[in-house]
SESE-943186 format. One line per 8 residues: number of its first residue (from 1); their letters; for each residue x, y, z of C-alpha. Coordinates in nm, 3 decimals, decimal comma, always signed. Layout:
REM SESE-943186
NUM> A> X Y Z | ...
//
This chain:
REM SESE-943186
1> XXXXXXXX> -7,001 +4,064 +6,240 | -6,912 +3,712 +6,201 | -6,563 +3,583 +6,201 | -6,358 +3,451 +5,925 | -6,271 +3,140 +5,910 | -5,879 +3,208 +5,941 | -5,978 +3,344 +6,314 | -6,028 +2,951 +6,414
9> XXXXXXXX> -5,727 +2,845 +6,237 | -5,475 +2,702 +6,517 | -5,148 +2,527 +6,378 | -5,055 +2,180 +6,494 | -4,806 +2,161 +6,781 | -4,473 +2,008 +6,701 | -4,497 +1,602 +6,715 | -4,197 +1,407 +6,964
17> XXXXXXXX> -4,137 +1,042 +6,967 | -4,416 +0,955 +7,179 | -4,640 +1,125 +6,936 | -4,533 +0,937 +6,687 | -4,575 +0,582 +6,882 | -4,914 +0,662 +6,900 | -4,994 +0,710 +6,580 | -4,803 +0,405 +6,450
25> XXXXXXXX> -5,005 +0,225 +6,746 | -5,341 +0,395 +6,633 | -5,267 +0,310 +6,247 | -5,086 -0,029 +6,240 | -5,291 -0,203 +6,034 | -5,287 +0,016 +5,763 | -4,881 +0,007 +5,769 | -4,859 -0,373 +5,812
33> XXXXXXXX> -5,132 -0,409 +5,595 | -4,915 -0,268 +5,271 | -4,621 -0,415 +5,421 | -4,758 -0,716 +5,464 | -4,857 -0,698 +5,101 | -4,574 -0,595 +4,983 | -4,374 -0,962 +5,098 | -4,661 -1,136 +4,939
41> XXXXXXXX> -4,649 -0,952 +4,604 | -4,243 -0,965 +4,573 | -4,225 -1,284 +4,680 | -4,480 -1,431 +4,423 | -4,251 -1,211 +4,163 | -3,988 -1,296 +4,277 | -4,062 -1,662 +4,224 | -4,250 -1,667 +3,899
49> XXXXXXXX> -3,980 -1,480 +3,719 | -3,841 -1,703 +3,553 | -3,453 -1,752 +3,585 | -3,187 -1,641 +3,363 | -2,857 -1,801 +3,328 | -2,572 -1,668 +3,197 | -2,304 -1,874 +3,001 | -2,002 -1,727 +2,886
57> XXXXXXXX> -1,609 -1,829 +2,718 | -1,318 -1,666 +2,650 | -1,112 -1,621 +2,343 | -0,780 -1,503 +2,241 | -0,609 -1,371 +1,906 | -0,286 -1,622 +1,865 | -0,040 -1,398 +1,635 | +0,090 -1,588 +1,335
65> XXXXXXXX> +0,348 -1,847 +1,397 | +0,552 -1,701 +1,134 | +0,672 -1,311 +1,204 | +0,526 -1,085 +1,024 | +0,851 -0,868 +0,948 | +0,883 -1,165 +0,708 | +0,564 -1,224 +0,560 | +0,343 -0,909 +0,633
73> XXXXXXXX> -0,011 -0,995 +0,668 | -0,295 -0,896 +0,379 | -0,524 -0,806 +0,649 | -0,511 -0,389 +0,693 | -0,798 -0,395 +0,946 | -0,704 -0,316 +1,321 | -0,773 -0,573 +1,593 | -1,072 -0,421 +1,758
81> XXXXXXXX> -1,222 -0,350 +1,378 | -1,180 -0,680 +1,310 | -1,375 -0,803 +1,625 | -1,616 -0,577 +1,508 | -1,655 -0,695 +1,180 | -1,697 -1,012 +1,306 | -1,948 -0,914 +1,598 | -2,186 -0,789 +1,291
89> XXXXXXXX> -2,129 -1,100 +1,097 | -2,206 -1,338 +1,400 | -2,513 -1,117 +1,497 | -2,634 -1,103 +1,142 | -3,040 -1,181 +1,104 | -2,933 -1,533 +0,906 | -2,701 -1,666 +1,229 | -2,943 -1,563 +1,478
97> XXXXXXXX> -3,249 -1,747 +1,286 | -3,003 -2,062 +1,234 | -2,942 -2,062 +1,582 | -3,279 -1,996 +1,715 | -3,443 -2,318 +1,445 | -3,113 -2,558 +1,574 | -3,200 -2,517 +1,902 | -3,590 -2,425 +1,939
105> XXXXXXXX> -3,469 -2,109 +2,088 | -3,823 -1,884 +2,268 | -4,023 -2,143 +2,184 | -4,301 -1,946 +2,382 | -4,265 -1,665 +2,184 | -4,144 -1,804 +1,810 | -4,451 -1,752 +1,599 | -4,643 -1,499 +1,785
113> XXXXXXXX> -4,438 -1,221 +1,753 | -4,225 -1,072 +1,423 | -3,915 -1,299 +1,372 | -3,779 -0,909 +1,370 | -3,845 -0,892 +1,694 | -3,733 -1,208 +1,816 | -3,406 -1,203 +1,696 | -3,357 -0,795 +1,830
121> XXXXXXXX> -3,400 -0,969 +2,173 | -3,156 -1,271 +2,104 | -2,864 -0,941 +2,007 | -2,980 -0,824 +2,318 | -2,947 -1,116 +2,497 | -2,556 -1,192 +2,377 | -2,288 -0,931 +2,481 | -1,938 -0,948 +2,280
129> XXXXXXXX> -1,681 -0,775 +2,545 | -1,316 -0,703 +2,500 | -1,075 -0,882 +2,850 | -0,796 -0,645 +2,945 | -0,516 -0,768 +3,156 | -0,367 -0,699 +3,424 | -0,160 -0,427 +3,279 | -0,394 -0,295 +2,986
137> XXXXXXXX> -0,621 -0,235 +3,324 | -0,365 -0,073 +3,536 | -0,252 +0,164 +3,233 | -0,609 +0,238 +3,109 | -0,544 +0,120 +2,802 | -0,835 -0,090 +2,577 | -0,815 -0,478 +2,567 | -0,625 -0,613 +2,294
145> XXXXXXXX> -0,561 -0,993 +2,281 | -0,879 -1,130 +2,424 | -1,249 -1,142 +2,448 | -1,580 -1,287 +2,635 | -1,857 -1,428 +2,489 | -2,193 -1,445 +2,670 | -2,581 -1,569 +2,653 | -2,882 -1,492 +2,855
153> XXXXXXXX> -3,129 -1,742 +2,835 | -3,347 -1,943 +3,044 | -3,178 -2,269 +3,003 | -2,865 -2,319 +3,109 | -2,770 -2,588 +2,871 | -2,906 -2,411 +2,593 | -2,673 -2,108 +2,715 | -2,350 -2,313 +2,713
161> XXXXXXXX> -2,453 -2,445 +2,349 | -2,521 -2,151 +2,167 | -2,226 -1,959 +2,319 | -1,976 -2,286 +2,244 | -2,176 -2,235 +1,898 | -2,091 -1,859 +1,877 | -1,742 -1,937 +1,981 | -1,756 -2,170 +1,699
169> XXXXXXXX> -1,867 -1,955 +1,436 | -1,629 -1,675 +1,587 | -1,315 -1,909 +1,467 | -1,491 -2,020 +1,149 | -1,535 -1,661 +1,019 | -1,196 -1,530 +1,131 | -1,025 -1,784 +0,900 | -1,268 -1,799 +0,626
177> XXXXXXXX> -1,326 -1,411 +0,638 | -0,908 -1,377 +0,644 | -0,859 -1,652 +0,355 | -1,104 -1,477 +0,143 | -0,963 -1,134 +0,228 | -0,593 -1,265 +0,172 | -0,709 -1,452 -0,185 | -0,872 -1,166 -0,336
185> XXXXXXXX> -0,552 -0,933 -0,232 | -0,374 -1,257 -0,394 | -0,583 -1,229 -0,709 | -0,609 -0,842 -0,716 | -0,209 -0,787 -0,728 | -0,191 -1,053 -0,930 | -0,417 -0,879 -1,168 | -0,174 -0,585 -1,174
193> XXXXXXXX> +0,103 -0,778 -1,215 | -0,007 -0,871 -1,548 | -0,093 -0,533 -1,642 | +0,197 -0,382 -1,549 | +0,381 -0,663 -1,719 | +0,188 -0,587 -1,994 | +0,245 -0,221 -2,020 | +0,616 -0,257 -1,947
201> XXXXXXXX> +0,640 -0,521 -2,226 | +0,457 -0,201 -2,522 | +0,676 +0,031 -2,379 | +0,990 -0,187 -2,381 | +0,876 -0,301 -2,746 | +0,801 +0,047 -2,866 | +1,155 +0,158 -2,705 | +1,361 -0,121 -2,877
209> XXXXXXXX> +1,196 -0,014 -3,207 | +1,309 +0,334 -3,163 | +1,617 +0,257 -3,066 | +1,635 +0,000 -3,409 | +1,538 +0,304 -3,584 | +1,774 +0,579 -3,440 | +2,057 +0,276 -3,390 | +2,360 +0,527 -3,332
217> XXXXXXXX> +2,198 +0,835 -3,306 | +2,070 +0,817 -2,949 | +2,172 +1,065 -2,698 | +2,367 +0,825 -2,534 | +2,597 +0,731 -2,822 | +2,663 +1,072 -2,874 | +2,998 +0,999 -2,695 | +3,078 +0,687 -2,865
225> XXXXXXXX> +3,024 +0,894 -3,160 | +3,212 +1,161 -3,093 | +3,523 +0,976 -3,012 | +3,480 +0,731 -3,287 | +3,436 +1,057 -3,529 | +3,788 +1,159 -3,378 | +3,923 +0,860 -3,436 | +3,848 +0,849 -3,804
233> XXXXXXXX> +3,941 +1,212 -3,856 | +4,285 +1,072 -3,728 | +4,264 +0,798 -3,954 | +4,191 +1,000 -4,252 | +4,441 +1,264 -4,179 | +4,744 +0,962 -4,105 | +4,570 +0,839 -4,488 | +4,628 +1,177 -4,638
241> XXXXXXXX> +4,960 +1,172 -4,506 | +5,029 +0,847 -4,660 | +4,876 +0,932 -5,025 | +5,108 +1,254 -5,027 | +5,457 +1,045 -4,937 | +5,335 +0,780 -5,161 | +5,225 +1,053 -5,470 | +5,573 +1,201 -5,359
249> XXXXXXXX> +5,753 +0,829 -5,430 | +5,568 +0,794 -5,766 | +5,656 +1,110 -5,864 | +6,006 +1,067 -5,813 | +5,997 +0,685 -5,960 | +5,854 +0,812 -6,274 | +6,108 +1,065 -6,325 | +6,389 +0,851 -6,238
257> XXXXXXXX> +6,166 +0,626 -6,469 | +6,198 +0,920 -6,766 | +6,564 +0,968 -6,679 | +6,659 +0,598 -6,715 | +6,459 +0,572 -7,065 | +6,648 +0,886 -7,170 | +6,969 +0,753 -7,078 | +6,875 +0,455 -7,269
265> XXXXXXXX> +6,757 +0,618 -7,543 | +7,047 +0,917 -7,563 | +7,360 +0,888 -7,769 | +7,597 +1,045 -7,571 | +7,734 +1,288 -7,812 | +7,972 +1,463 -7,600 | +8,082 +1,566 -7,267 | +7,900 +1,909 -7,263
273> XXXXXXXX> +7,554 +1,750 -7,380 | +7,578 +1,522 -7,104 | +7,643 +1,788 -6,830 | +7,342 +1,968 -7,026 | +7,093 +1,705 -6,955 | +7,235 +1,623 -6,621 | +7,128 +2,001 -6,476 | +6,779 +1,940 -6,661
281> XXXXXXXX> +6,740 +1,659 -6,499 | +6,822 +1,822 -6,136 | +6,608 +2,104 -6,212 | +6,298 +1,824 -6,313 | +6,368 +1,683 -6,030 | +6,352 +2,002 -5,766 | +5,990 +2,110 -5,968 | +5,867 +1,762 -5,891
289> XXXXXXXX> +5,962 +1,847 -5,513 | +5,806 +2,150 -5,540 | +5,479 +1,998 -5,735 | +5,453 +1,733 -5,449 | +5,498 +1,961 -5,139 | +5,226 +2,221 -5,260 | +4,990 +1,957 -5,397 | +5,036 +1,815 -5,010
297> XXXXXXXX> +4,997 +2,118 -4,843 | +4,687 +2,222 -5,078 | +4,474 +1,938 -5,003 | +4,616 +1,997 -4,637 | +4,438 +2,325 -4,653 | +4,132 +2,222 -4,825 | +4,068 +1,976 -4,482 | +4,066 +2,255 -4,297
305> XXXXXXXX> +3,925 +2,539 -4,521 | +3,678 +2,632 -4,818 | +3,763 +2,650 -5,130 | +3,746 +3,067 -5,168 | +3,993 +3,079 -4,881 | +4,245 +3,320 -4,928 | +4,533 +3,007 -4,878 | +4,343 +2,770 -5,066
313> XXXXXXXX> +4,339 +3,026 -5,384 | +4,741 +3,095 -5,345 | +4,855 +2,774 -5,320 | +4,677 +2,612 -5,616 | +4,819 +2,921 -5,821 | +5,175 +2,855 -5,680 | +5,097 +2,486 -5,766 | +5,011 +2,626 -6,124
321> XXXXXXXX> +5,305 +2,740 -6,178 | +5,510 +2,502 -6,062 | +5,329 +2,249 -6,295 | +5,374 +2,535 -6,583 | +5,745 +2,514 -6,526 | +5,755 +2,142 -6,513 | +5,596 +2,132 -6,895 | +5,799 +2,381 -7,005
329> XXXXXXXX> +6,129 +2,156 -6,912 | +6,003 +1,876 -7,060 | +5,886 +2,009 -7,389 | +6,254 +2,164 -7,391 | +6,386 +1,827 -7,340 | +6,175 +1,662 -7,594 | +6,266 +1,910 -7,866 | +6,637 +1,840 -7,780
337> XXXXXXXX> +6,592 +1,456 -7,798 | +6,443 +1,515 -8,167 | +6,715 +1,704 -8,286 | +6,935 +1,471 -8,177 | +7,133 +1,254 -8,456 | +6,992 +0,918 -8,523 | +7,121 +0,692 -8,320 | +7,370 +0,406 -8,447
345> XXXXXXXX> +7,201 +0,082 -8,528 | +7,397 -0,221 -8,302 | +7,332 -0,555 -8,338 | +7,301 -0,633 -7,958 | +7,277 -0,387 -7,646 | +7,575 -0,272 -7,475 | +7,679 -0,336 -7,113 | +7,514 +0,018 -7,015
353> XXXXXXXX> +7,206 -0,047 -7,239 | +7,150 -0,342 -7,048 | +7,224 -0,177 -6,714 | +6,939 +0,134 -6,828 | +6,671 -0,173 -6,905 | +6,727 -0,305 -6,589 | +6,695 +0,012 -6,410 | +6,369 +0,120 -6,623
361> XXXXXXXX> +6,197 -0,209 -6,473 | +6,298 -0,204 -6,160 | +6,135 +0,144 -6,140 | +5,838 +0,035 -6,342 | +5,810 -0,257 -6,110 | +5,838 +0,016 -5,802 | +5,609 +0,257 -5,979 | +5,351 -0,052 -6,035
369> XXXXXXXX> +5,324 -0,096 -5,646 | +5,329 +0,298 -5,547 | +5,028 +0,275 -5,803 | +4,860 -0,005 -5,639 | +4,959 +0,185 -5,271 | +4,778 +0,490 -5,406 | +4,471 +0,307 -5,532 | +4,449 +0,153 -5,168
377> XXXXXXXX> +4,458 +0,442 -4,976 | +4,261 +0,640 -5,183 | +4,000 +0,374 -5,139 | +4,017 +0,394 -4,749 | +3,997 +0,770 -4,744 | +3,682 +0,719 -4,930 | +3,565 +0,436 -4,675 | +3,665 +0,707 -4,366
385> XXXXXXXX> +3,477 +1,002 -4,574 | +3,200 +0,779 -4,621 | +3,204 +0,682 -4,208 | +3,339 +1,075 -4,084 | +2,961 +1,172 -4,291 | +2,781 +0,900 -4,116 | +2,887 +0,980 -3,775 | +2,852 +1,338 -3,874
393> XXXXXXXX> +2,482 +1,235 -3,912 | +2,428 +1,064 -3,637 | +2,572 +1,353 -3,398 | +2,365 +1,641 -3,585 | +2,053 +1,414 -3,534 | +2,130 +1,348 -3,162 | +1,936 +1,653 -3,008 | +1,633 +1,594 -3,225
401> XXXXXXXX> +1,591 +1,259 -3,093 | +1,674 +1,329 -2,715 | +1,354 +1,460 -2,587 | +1,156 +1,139 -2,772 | +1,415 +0,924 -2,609 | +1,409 +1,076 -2,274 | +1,044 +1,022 -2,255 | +1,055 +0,682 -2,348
409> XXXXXXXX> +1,331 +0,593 -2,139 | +1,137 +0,781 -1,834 | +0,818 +0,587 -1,903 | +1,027 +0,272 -1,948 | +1,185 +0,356 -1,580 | +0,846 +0,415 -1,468 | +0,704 +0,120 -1,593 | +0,948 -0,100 -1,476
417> XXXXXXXX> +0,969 +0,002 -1,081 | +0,589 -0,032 -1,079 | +0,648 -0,378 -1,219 | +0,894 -0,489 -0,965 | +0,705 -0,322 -0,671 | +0,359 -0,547 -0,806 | +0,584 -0,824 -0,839 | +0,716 -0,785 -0,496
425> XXXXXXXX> +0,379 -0,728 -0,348 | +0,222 -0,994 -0,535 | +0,489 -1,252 -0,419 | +0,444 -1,099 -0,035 | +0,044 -1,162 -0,081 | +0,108 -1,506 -0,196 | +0,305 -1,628 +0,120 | +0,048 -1,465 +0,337
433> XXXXXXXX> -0,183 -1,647 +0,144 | -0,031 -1,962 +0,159 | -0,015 -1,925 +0,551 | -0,352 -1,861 +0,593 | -0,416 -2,179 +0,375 | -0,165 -2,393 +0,594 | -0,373 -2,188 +0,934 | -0,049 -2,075 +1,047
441> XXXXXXXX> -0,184 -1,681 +1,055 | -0,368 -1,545 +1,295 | -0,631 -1,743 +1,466 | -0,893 -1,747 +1,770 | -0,794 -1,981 +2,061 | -1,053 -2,084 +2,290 | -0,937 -1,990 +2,634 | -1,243 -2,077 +2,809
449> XXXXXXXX> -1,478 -2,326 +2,718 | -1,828 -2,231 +2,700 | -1,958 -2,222 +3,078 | -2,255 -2,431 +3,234 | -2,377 -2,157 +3,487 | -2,463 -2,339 +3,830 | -2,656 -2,054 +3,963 | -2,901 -1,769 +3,757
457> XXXXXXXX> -2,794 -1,427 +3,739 | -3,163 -1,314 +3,730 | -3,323 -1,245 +3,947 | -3,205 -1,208 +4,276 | -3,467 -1,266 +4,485 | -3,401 -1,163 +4,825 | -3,324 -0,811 +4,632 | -3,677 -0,863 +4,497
465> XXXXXXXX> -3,817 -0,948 +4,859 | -3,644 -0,691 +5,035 | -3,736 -0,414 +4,810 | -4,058 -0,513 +4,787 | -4,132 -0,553 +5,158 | -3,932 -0,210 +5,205 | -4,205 -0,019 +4,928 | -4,512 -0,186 +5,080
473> XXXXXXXX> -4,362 -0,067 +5,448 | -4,316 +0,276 +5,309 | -4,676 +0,273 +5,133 | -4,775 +0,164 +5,472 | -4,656 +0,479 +5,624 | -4,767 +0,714 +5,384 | -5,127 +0,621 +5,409 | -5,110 +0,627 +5,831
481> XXXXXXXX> -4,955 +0,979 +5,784 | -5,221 +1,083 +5,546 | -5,477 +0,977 +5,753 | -5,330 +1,100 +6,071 | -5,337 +1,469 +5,839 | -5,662 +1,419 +5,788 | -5,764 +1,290 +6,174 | -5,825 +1,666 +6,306
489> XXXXXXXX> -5,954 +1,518 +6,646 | -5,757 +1,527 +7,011 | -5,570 +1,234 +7,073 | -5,448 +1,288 +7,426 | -5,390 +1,539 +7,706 | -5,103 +1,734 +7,552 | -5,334 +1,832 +7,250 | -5,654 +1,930 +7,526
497> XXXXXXXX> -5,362 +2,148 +7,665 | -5,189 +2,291 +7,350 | -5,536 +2,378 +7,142 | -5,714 +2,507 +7,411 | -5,466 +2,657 +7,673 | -5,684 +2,541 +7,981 | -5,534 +2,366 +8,269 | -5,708 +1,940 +8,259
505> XXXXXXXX> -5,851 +1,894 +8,602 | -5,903 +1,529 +8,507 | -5,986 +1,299 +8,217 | -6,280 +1,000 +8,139 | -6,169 +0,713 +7,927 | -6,392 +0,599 +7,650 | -6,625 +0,420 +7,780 | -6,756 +0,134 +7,440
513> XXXXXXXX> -6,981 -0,113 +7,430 | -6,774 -0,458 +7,513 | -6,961 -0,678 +7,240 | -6,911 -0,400 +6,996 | -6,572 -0,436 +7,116 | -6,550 -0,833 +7,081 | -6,692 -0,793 +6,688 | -6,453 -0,558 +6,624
521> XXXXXXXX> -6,157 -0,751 +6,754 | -6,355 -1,098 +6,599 | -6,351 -0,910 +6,262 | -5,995 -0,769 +6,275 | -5,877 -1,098 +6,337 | -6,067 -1,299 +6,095 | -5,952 -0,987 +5,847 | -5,570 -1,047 +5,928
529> XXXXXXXX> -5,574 -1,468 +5,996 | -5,755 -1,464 +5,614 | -5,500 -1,200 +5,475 | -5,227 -1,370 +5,614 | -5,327 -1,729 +5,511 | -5,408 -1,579 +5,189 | -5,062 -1,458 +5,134 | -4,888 -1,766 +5,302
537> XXXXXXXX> -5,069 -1,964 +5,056 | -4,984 -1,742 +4,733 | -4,639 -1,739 +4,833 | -4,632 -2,128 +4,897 | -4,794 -2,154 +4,562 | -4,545 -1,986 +4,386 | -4,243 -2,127 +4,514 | -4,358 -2,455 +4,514
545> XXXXXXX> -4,427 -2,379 +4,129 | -4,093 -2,188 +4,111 | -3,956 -2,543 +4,250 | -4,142 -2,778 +4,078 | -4,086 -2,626 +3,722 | -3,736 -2,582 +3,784 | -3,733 -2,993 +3,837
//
């Protein structure tokens, strides 16, 4: 039976440093071969990339001169939206292409690719950063007064003019973006001025008209009306008083008025007759007392009662009769004066006749003005009656008016603190408009011009060298271990003793052919002196090119 193939199977013996000196001896060329490689290949990259150069400037946000507890500003939006805003407006597609025809921006690329394209790689190439200070940084806190502008591009002084350009346009949009901003606020409160000032001007019109046409019936004269209805009442009770005592005068004027034309008229007969006609004329007198006092305490009552009141009812029968005694006295005394004897026919009045004619006109004369007295305040209680039933009106209308008025008045309140609040917004908007126009609002200082970079920030070619001597080395190594895995041969007395376990009694170095040897070593070296040259050259070539373009 044969035996598998496992049965020859012997693992390799662990490798020390001398093993591995001989197989970087035995494979050399194919490390330095990659390595070698490798400097050529990242130092012609390194030198036909082309360079980039980096320009950048700084600008700040200057607050308004002016504070803004006095004039707020009509810009709501919050620093680092408003750098944003203006990012997006600097990066739009119409900037980009104005900067990129002003000054022949990619003029390898312009026209063979999608403008689309070319001006996604311009935004790539500028970077909008905020600056911190010192103790924004320390606290962790976001910048907030200043930022940096920056452009890649292959030419530095086309760098430091479109960033002085994009610092440019940076300033030119803040102030026309916060004029605009500030005018249309200007123009928008302005706009609600007038409609508020319109509003308040129906309302106020449609309130005076109701106020015209409920003119002392409001709920708010209700007081006014009140006391002024009081006050009347007063002045028509004090006028009732005054029409009784002057009734009460008249009354007694026209019976001293009768008793003077009787005693003017009379023939004093005798004595007894006399004393007669004396107590008739005290009794007259009394009743007309009477008459007066009930007739003033009737239309007393009357004021304060209706006319079925029990009172009311008794005292205009006690009046009655009163009055029905007063007629009955003076019929009596009538029929007495008729059968009276003629009286003597004189040729001229007597001393007492003349006395009686005086006396009857001074009481007509008296009479005359309690007449014209009465008239008068009769009159004025008829005014007061006639004002008592107006204000009367106007307080029994009050309440059906208030809720109307109310809401008028509440819409007229309404109307007229929005007004005043537009009004002193609008005038607020109009000074911060008027600062922006004078530029004394917020504006972009340049801190730092636009830089001319001295130096290119790509690439950085000994990086590029380095690394790409450091991967050709390591490719080196990889292929001399892979072909030492492969290489299943003995290489020296410790794998004779290791793989087959018998003691070496001696060894016989390979013995070659010596001009085999020579065209080996001829063709090795003509291999290596052309690689190197070779490479020498490229890498010559390129910097010379790197050097000569850059000139």
């Amino acid at each position: 039976m044969q035996p598998s193939p496992e049965a020859y199977t012997v693992s390799r013996r662990p490798m020390d440093v001398t093993d591995f000196i001989d197989v970087v001896r035995r494979h050399r060329g194919w490390i330095l071969g990659p390595a070698f490689a490798g400097l050529v290949i990242s130092v012609v990259v390194a030198f036909l990339w082309p360079d980039t150069y980096v320009s950048d400037g700084t600008i700040r946000i200057v607050p308004p001169t002016v504070p803004e507890r006095y004039v707020p500003s009509n810009v709501n939006l919050q620093l680092g939206q408003r750098i944003a805003a203006m990012e997006q407006q600097v990066r739009s597609r119409s900037n980009l292409m104005t900067l990129i025809n002003e000054f022949g921006l990619y003029p390898s690329r312009k026209g063979r690719i999608p403008d689309e394209d070319l001006i996604e790689g311009m935004q790539n190439d500028i970077r909008i950063s905020a600056v911190a200070t010192m103790r924004e940084a320390a606290e962790g806190r976001p910048a907030s007064t200043a930022f940096r502008v920056s452009f890649r591009y292959g030419d530095r002084y086309l760098a430091q003019k479109v960033v002085a350009r994009i610092i440019t346009m940076f300033q030119d949009e803040t102030t026309r973006s916060r004029s605009t901003n500030s005018l249309q606020t200007t123009d928008f409160l302005k706009e609600q001025v007038d409609g508020a000032k319109k509003n308040l001007d129906e309302i106020e019109n449609r309130l005076t008209a109701y106020k015209l046409k409920f003119s002392g019936r409001l709920p708010e004269n209700l007081t006014a009306n009140l006391t002024a209805l009081r006050t009347l009442e007063a002045q028509l009770s004090n006028a009732a008083a005054s029409l009784n005592r002057a009734t009460q005068d008249k009354l007694l004027l026209e019976n001293g008025l009768r008793v003077a034309k009787e005693q003017y008229d009379a023939v004093p007969a005798n004595p007894a007759l006399n004393m007669e006609v004396a107590v008739k004329n005290e009794r007259l007198i009394g009743l007309e007392r009477q008459i007066l006092n009930g007739e003033a305490q009737l239309s007393a009552l009357r004021q304060r009662y209706s006319p079925s009141h029990p009172d009311v009812r008794y005292a205009e029968a006690q009046l009655a009769t009163l009055k029905q005694s007063r007629d009955e006295i003076l019929k009596t005394e009538q029929r007495a004066a008729a059968a009276a004897a003629p009286k003597p026919e004189v040729a001229a009045p007597s001393r007492e006749q003349r006395q009686a004619q005086i006396e009857i006109e001074r009481y007509q004369s008296t009479i005359q003005t309690k007449e014209m007295e009465i008239e008068r305040i009769v009159e004025e209680q008829a005014r007061l009656n006639k004002q008592i039933k107006l204000y009367t009106d106007r307080i029994e209308a009050s309440p059906i008016s208030e809720r109307d008025y109310a809401q008028l008045t509440r819409d007229y309140q309404i109307a007229k603190q929005q007004y005043e609040d537009l009004t002193m917004k609008s005038s607020q908007s109009s000074m911060a408009t008027e600062l922006e126009t004078r530029k004394q609002g917020e504006l972009l200082e340049v801190l730092e011009q636009a830089s001319l970079p001295q130096s290119p920030s790509e690439p950085n070619r000994p990086m590029v060298v380095v690394i790409g001597s450091a991967i050709g080395l390591a490719l080196g190594f990889v292929l001399a271990g892979a072909r030492e895995v492969k290489d299943t041969s003995l290489k020296n007395l410790k794998d004779v003793r290791a793989y087959t376990g018998l003691p070496v009694l001696g060894s016989v170095p390979l013995v070659e052919n010596d001009v085999m040897v020579q065209r080996k070593r001829r063709l090795a070296w003509v291999a290596w002196s052309s690689a190197c040259i070779a490479g020498f050259l490229l890498m010559l070539g390129s910097v010379y090119y790197y050097y000569t373009r850059g000139a």
